[in-house]
C-alpha positions as CSV (number, residue, x, y, z in Angstrom):
1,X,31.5,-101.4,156.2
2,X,31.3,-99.4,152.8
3,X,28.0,-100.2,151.0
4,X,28.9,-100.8,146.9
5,X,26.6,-99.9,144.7
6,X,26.2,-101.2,141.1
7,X,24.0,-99.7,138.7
8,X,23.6,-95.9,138.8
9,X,19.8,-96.0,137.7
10,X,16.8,-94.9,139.6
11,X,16.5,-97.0,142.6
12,X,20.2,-97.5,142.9
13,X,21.1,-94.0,142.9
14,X,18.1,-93.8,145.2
15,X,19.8,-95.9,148.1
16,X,23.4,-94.3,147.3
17,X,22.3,-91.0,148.3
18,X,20.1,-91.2,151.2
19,X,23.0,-94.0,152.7
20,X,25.7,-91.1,152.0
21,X,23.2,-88.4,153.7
22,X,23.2,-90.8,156.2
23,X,27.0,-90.5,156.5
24,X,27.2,-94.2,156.1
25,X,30.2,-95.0,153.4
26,X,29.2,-96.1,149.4
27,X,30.8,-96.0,146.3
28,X,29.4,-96.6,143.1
29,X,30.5,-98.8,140.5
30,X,30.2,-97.7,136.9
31,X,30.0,-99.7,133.6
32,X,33.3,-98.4,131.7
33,X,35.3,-95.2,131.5
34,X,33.1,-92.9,129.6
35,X,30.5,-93.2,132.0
36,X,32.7,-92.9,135.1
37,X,34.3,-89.6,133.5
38,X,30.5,-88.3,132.9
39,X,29.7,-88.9,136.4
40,X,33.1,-87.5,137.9
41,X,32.4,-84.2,135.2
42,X,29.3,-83.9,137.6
43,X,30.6,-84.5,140.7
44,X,28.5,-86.7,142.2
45,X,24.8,-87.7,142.5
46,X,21.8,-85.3,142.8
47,X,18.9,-86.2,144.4
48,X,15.8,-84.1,143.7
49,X,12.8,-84.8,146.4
50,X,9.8,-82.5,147.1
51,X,11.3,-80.6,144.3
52,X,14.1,-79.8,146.1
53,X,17.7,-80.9,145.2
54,X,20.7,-82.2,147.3
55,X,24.0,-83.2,146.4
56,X,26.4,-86.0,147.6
57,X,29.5,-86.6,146.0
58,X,30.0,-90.3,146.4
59,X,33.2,-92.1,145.0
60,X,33.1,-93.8,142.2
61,X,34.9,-96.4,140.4
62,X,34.7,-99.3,138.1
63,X,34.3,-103.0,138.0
64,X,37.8,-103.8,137.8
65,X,39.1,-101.7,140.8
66,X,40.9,-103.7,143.1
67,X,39.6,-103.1,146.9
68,X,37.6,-106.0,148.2
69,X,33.6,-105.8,148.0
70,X,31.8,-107.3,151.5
71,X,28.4,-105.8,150.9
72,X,27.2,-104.7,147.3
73,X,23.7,-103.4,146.3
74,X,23.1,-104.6,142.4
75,X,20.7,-102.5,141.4
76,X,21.3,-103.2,137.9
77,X,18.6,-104.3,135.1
78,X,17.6,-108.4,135.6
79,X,19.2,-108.9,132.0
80,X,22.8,-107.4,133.4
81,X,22.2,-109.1,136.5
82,X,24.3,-112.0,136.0
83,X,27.2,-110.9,133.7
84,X,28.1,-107.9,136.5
85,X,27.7,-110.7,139.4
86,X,30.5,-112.4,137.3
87,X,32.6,-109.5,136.5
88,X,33.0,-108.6,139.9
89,X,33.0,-112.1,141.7
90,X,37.0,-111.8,142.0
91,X,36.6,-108.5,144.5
92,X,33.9,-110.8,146.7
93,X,35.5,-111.0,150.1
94,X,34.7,-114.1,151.8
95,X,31.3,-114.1,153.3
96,X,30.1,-111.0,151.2
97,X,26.3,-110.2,151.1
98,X,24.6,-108.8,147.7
99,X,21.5,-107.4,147.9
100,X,19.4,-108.3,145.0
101,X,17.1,-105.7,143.5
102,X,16.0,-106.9,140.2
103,X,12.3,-106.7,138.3
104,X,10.7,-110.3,137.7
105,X,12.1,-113.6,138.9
106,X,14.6,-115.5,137.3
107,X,17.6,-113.4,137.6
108,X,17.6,-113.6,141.6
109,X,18.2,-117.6,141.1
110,X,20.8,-116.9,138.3
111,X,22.8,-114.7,140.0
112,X,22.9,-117.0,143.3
113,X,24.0,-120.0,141.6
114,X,26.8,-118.0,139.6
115,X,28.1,-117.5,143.0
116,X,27.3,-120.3,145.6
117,X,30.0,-119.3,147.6
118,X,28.4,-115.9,148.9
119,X,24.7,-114.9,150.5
120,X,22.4,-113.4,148.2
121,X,19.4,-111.5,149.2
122,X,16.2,-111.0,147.6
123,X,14.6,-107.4,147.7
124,X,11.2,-106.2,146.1
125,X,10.7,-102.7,146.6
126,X,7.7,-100.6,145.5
127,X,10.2,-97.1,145.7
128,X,9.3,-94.9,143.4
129,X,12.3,-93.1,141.4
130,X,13.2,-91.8,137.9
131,X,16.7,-90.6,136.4
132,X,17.4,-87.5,135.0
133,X,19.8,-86.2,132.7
134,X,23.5,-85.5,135.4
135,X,23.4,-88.0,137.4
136,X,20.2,-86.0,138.7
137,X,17.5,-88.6,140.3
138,X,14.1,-87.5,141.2
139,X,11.9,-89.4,144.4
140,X,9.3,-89.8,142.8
141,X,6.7,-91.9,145.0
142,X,7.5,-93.2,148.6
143,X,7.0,-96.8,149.1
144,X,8.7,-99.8,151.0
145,X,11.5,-102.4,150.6
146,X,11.0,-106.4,151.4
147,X,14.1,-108.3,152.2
148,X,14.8,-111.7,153.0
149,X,17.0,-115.3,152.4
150,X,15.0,-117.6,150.7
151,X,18.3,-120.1,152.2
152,X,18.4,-118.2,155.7
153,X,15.8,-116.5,157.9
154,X,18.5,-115.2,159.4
155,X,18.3,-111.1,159.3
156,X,21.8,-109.2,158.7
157,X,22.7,-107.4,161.8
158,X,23.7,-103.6,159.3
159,X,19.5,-103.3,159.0
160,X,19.7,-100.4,161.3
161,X,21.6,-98.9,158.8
162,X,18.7,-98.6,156.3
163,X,16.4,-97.3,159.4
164,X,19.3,-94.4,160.0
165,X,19.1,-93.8,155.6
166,X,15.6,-93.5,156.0
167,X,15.1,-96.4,153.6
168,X,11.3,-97.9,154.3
169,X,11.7,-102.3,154.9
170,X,11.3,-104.8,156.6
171,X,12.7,-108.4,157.0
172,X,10.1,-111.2,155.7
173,X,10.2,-115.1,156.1
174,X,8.7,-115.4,152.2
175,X,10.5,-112.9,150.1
176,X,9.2,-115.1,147.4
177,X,6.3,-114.4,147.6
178,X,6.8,-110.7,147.4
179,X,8.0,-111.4,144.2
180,X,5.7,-113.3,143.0
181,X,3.2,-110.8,143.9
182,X,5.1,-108.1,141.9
183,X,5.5,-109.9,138.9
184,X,1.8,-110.8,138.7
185,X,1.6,-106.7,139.2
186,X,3.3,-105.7,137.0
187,X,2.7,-108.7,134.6
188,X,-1.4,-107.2,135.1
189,X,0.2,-103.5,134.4
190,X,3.0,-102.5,132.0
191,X,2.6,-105.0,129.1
192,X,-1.1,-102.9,128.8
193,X,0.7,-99.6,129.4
194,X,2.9,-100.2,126.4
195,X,0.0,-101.8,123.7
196,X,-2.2,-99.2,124.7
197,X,0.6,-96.6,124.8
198,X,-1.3,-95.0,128.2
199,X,0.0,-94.2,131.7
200,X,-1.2,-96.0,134.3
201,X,-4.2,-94.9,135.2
202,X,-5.1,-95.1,131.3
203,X,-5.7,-98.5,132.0
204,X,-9.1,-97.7,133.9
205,X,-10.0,-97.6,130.4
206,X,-9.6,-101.4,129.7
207,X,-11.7,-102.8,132.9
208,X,-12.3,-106.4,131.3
209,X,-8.7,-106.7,129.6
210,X,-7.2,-106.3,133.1
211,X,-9.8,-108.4,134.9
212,X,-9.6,-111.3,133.0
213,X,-5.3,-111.3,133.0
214,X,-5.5,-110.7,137.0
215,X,-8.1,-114.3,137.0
216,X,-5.0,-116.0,134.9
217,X,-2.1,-114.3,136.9
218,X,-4.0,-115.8,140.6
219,X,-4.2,-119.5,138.5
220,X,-0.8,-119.2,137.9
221,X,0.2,-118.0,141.4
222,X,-1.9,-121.2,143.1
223,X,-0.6,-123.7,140.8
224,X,2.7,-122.3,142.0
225,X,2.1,-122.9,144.9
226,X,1.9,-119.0,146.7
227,X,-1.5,-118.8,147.3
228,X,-0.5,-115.3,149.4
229,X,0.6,-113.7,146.4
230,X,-2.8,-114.2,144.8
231,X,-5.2,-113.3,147.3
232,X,-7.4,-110.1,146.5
233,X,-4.6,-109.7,143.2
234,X,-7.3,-107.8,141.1
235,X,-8.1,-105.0,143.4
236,X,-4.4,-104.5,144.4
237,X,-3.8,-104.0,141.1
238,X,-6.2,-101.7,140.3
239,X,-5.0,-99.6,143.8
240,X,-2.0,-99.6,142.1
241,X,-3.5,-98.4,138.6
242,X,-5.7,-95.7,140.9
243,X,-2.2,-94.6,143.2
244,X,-0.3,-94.3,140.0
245,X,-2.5,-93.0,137.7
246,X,-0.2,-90.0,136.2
247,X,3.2,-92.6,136.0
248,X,4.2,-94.6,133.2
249,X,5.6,-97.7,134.1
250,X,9.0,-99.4,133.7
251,X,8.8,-101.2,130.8
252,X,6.6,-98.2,128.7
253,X,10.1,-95.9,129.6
254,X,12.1,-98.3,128.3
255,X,9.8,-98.9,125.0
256,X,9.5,-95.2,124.6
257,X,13.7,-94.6,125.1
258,X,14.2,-97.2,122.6
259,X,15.9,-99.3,125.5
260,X,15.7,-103.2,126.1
261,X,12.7,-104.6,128.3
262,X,12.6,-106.7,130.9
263,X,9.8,-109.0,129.1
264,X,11.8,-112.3,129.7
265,X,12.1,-111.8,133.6
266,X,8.3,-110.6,133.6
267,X,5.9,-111.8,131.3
268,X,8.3,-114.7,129.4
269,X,8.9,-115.8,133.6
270,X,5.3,-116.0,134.3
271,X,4.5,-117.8,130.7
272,X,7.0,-120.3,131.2
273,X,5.8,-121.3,134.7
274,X,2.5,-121.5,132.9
275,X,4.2,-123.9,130.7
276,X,5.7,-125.9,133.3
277,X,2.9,-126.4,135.4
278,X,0.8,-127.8,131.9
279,X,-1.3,-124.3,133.2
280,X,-3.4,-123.1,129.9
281,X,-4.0,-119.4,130.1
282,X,-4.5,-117.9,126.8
283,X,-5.1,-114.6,127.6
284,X,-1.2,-114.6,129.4
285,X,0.2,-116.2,126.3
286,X,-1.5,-114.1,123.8
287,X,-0.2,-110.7,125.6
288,X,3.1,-111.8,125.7
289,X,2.8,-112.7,121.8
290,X,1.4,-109.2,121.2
291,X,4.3,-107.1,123.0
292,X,6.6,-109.5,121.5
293,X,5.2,-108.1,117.9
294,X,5.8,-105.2,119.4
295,X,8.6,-104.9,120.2
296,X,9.9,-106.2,117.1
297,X,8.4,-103.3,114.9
298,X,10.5,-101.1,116.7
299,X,13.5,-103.1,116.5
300,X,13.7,-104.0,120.5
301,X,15.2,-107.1,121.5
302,X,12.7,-109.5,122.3
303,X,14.6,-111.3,125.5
């Protein structure tokens, strides 16, 4: 069964290529014309690891193509999340899976009420990947994929088919709280990355600042109800600082590009659930009002 692919980015082109060295069958999906015709000019995806580049010229085609989807990958931004689920809801066969691998928490739920007909699974990956210019991506730090069906414990029978791409996962029973756990993470990580204009490991700099949001991130987490995702938070998160130390994170890219953040799926998720739960944690709701300032001196959306 061909694997679809939306959203050309880092991770996404990440899975395309090592599925099509696998031999398994993908094709992308591009956002419009111009960027399908860029991608055809290069003839495919590169993908640069241990320095070393390899080349797969995977099909490509866009939203509106007519062949039916049964299993797509949208590996698309959370704030795109739901308006490509939508645009391509009339190629859903019946019974088609989509593999959810989104930042944050909120999109996940959006996209799977959109379409209540299909199974939707939740992925949380710790991958490491970054685009270059070409349709060129780099591996950039080896890590592992969660999946599971917060609806169905249930594992899909083509897993095999990541172990043959040489894709890293493993099935879990509480894919939430994977993600809970990463959006605490990177709740504790890139909103200091981008005030402090620092990679991560410039945040060994700011011992107490990171402490004292980790304290209010495990709060939030037990009044949530995922007591797993906060146990030993602070000194996973500074693992991650130490492991990372020479990579800027996600949302300090997209800051430094001049590209929309995913604030409203990280940081606006977690304040809101703060929020919710009557859960006062001041030093939560002042971060998010400083990168909300921000981000509107440069002129970056602020959802």
């Amino acid at each position: 069964m061909t694997w679809h692919v939306l959203g050309a980015g880092s991770l996404g082109s990440l899975w395309a290529a090592r599925l099509a060295r696998a031999g398994l069958p993908v094709r992308l999906i591009l956002r419009n014309r111009e960027r399908l015709a860029e991608y055809q000019a290069a003839g495919g995806l590169t993908l640069i690891e241990d320095g070393a580049p390899s080349h797969y010229a995977i099909p490509a085609e866009l939203p509106q193509a007519d062949a039916p989807i049964h299993r797509l990958l949208l590996a698309c931004k959370a704030y795109d999340a739901q308006v490509a689920a939508t645009e391509l809801a009339p190629r859903l066969a019946e019974g088609a899976e989509l593999l959810l691998l989104q930042n944050g928490l909120g999109s996940q739920d959006g996209v799977a009420q959109r379409l209540p007909g299909q199974r939707c699974l939740f992925l949380s990956s710790t991958e490491g990947a970054f685009r270059q210019p070409g349709f060129e991506v780099v591996f950039a730090g080896h890590g592992h994929t969660w999946l599971g069906d917060p609806l169905d414990p249930t594992p899909p029978a083509w897993l095999d088919e990541l172990q043959r791409a040489g894709i890293p996962h493993q099935w879990t029973l509480d894919i939430l709280a994977r993600l809970w756990r990463k959006l605490a993470l990177n709740c504790a990580i890139n909103p200091l990355t981008v005030l402090h204009d620092c990679r991560n490991g410039g945040l060994r700099e700011h011992p107490a600042e990171v402490a004292t949001l980790c304290a209010e991130l495990g709060e939030l987490l037990q009044r949530c109800g995922q007591p797993a995702a906060a146990d030993n938070l602070h000194e996973e998160v500074q693992r991650v600082i130490a492991a990372t130390a020479l990579n800027y994170s996600s949302m300090h890219q997209d800051v430094a590009q001049g590209r929309r953040t995913e604030i409203a799926y990280l940081l606006g998720y977690a304040c809101a659930a703060a929020q919710r739960h009557d859960l006062h944690l001041p030093h939560l709701q002042h971060l998010q009002q400083r990168l909300l300032s921000h981000l509107a001196a440069r002129g970056l959306p602020l959802d």
